[in-house]
N, C-alpha and C positions, 0 to 999 in steps of 0.2 A: 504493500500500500504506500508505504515513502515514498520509491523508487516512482511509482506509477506518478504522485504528487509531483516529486522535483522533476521527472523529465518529462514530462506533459507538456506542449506547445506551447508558447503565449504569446501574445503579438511584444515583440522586440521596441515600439517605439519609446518607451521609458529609457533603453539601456542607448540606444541610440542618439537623443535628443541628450540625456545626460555627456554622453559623450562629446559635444559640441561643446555643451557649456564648460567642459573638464578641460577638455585642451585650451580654449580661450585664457582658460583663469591660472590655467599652471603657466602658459604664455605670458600673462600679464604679470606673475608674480618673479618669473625669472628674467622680465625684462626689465621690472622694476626696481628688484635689486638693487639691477647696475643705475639705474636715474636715481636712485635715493642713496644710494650711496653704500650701503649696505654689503656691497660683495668688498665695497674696499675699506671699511671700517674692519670688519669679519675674517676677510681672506686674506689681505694685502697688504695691509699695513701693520697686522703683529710679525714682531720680531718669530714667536714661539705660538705655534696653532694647538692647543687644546682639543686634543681628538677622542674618541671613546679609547677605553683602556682595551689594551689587545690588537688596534686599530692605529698605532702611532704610524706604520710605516705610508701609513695614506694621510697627503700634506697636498696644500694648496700647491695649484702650480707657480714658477716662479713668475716672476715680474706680471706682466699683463693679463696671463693666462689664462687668471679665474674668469675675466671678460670674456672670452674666446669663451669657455669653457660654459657660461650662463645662455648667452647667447645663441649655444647649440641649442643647450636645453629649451630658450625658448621658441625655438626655431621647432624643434618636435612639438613643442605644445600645439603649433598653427596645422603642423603635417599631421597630429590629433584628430583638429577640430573637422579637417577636409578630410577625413579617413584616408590619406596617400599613404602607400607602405605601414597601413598601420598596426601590423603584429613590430615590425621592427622598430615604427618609431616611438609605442609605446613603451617596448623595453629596454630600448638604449634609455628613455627617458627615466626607465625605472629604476634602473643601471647605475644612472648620472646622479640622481637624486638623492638617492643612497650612500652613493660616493658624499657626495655635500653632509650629507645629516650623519654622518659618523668621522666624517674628517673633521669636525670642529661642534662644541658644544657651547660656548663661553654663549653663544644667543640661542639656546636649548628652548624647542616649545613643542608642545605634547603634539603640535597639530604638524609640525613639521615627522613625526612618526606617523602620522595619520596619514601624511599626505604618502609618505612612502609606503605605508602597506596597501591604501589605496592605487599607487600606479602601477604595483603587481599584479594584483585582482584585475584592474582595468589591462593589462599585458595580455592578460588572458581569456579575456571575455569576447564574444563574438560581436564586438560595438560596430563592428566597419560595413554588417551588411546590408544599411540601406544609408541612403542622404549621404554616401561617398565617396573617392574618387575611386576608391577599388574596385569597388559593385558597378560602376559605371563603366569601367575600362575592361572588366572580367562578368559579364552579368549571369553566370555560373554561381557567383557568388554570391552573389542578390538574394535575399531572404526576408519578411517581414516579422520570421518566426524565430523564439529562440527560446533554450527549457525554461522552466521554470525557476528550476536550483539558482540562475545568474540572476534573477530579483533577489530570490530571498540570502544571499550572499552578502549582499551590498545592506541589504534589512536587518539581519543578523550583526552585522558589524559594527553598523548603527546604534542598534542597540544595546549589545556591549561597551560602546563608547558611550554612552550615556547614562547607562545606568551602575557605571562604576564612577563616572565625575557625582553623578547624585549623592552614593551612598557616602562617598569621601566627605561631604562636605557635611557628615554628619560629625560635628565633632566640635567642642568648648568655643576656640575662636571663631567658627564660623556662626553657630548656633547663638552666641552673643554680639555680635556684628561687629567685632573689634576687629577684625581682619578689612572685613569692606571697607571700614573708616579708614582703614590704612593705607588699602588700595586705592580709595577715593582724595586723598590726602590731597595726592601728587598730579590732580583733575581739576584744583582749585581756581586755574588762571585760562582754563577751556571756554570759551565765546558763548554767552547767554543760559549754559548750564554750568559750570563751576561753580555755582553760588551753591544753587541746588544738587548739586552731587554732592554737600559736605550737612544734607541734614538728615537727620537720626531715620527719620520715617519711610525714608528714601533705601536707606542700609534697611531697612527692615524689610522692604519689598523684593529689593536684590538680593537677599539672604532668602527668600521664602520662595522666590519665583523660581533663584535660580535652583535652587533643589526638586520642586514641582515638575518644572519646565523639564529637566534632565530624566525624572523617573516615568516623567507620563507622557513625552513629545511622540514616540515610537506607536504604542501601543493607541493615542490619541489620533494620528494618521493613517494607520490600517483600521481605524474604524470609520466606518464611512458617515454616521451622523455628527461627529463630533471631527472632522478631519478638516472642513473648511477654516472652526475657528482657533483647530489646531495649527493651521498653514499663516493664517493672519498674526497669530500670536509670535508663530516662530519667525514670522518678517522682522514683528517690533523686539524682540529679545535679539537675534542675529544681527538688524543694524545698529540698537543700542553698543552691542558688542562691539561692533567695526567703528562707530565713532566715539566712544568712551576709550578702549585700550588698544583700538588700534593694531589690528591683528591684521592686516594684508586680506588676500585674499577668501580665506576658511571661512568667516560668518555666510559669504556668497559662495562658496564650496557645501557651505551645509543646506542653502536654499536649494541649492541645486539637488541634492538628495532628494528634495518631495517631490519629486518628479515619480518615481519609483511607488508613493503610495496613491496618485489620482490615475484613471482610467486609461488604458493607453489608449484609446479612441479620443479622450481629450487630449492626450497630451501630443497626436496627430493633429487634430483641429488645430488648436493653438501655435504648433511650431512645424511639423512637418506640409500641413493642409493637402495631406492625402485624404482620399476616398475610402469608407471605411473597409476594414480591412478582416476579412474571416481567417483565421490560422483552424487549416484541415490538423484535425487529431487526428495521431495513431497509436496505436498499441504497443507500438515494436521498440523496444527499451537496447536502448546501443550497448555494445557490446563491451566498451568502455567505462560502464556505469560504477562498478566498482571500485576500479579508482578513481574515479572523480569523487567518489563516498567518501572513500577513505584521506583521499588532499585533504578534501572539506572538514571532516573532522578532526584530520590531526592538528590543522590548522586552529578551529575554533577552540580544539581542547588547548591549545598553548596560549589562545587570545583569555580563555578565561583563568589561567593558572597563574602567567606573568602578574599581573594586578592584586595576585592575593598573596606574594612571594613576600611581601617585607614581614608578615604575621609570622615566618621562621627567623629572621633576623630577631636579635636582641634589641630591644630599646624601643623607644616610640621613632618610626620611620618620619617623623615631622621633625626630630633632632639629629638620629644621624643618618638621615637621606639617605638610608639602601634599601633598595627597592622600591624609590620614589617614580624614576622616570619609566617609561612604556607599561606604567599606570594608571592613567588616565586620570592625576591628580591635579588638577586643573585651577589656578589662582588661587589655591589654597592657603600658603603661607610667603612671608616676606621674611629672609634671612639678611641681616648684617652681620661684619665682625671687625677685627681688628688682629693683625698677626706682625710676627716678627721671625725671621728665618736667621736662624747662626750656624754659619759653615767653621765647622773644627777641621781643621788638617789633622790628620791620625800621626803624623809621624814628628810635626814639630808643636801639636797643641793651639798652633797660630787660630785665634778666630777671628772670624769675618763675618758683622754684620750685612745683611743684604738689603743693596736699595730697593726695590720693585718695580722702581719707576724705568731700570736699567734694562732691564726685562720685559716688563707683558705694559697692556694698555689698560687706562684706567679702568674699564669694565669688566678686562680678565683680571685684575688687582683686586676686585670688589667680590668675584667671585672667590680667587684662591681663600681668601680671608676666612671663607664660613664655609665651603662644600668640601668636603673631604677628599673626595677623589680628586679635584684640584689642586687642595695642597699637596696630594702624596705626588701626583705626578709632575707637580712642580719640582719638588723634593727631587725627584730621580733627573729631572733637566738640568738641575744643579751640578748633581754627582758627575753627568757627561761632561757637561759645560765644563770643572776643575779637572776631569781627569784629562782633557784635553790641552789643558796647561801642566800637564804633569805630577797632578795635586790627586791623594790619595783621603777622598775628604765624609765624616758625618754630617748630616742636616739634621737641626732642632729646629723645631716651630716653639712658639709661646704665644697660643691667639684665645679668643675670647670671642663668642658666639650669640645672639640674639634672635628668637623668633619672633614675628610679629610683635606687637610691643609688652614682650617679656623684657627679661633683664637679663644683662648679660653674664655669660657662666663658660668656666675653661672648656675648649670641643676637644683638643688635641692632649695627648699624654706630653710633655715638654720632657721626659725624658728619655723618649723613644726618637731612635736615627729612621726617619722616615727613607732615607736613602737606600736604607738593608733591608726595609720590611715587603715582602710580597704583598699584592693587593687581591684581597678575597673576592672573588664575583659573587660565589654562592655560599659564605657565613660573613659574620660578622667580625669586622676590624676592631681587635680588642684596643688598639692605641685610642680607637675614641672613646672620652671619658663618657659613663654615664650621666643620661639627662638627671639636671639636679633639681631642676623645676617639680616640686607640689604636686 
């Protein structure tokens, strides 16, 4: 009966017309980049690029290159949106993207993982067989039909990603609205709402909606009487989004998703203005079906396990941040700190305080301070950095760490050589002290 369910026909124009809007905005978001400045804040101008651990030997290109290197990207976005070559240009794109979001973290967003598990699924989904240049050039491949499994793929994912940003935000700072206020802080001088983003009742709506919003948007859109003022609601929460904090493309990435719960007969009228369209059922279950089962589930068993990984770590994952990211924990908290790095020579005692200013830029300075994985892997740039001078050397940290407006309290062990210590993926780094917060 599954089987029969997922691979059952269904008119394709959801997965198609999404597709348009997908390449457009992944276009516009790597073309933007480069106009805003952003690949050269990001890629270019730090001295030392901050990449996921395991992943150092992947670094920006040199000089110009990350421009070259966007500029592809957005260049598949457009061969996307026109279906040309588009099994290849989605996965080089998926490819490229990937590359980007694990070569550098210091501008880390949950959505920028989103976007990458999104351009695999979309690598592999049959989006090019109508309104494209391939079906046009090949009409072999022309189709208006396509299973069913590839809605509910994208619907499944969806709702994973929402309903673990939901359940997250169940928690002290968010539930007493001292987080929003703090979010909201730095909104104060924004054109005709800054006044209004800094009072109490305003945090109370933001703190209530956005939890509602995230547990019941999913389930509110595959219902068909309550999906209209599900779609309306999720305009005004998505643009609040996109002109409040300022997230690029994703709040109109996630519009783009309701495409997938109204009718594909409307979603033809409105963007395709095809003639309605009958998809002939058949019986005959492809002979492939089993592994496509089995992709799908191994996948979604890892989408739901990852998000619940930091509950084996030691400590509250809101202090030492493991198993925070490809969690779906989304504006939840605001980390400061304050740190000091002293390089010992092991063989003449010589120490050496570090400037920072020498090294990273002000926003990877902001990070090493308080995220763990930063300082250690700062720590071990150090260790290269002297032994390349011939210096055989330990690194001390002594920093001091703040969540949202806690107070602050030592993150690091000050007597552990972060240079010599391995970095745990799957337990916990005993150098970070326990939280001492209440």
């Amino acid at each position: 009966m599954l089987s029969q369910f997922l691979f059952k026909k269904i008119d394709n124009a959801q997965l198609v017309v999404f597709r348009i809007f997908y390449g457009l905005l992944v276009s516009a978001e790597c073309y933007g980049a480069i106009a805003t400045g952003w690949v050269r804040r990001t890629l270019i101008e730090p001295k030392f690029t901050f990449s996921f651990i395991g992943f150092e030997w992947l670094q920006p290109l040199p000089g110009n290159g990350m421009y070259v290197y966007f500029g592809i990207m957005g260049t598949l976005g457009i061969l996307i949106t026109i279906g040309y070559k588009y099994r290849y240009s989605a996965l080089a794109f998926a490819l490229m993207w990937t590359g980007v979001y694990l070569m550098q973290k210091t501008s880390y967003n949950n959505h920028y993982y989103l976007l990458m598990l999104l351009a695999f699924i979309m690598a592999f989904l049959p989006a090019q067989k109508d309104a494209s240049l391939d079906a046009k050039l090949n009409p072999k491949l022309h189709s208006h039909a396509m299973p069913n499994w590839v809605r509910w793929t994208i619907i499944l994912q969806l709702f994973i990603v929402y309903t673990y940003a939901s359940v997250a935000k169940l928690y002290g700072d968010w539930l007493d609205f001292s987080i929003i206020e703090l979010l909201m802080k730095s909104k104060s001088d924004y054109f005709l709402i800054g006044d209004l983003l800094q009072e109490k009742w305003v945090h109370k709506i933001v703190a209530f909606f956005g939890i509602f919003f995230d547990l019941l948007i999913v389930p509110a859109l595959l219902w068909k009487p309550s999906r209209k003022i599900a779609f309306v609601l999720a305009i005004f929460f998505h643009l609040f989004n996109s002109i409040v904090f300022q997230i690029g493309i994703f709040p109109y990435l996630s519009l783009a998703f309701t495409v997938f719960f109204f009718e594909p007969q409307t979603i033809r009228n409105l963007f395709l203005k095809t003639k309605k369209v009958v998809v002939e059922q058949t019986q005959i279950l492809p002979k492939n079906r089993k592994w496509i089962l089995g992709i799908l589930g191994g996948y979604f068993l890892v989408q739901l396990i990852l998000p619940l990984r930091h509950h084996a770590f030691q400590d509250d994952v809101l202090w030492t941040e493991e198993g925070h990211r490809l969690s779906w924990r989304m504006m939840l908290r605001s980390r400061s700190g304050t740190i000091r790095y002293r390089v010992v020579n092991k063989k003449t005692d010589k120490v050496t305080f570090i400037d920072l200013g020498d090294y990273l830029t002000k926003k990877q300075r902001r990070r090493v301070a308080c995220y763990p994985d930063f300082a250690w892997q700062f720590a071990q740039h150090l260790k290269k950095d002297y032994a390349n001078k011939g210096e055989d050397v330990q690194v001390f940290v002594t920093n001091k760490v703040k969540i949202n407006q806690g107070e602050y309290y030592k993150f690091i062990d000050p007597k552990v050589d972060l240079a010599s210590v391995p970095w745990k993926h799957f337990a916990h780094n005993d150098w970070i002290l326990p939280s001492q917060k209440e």
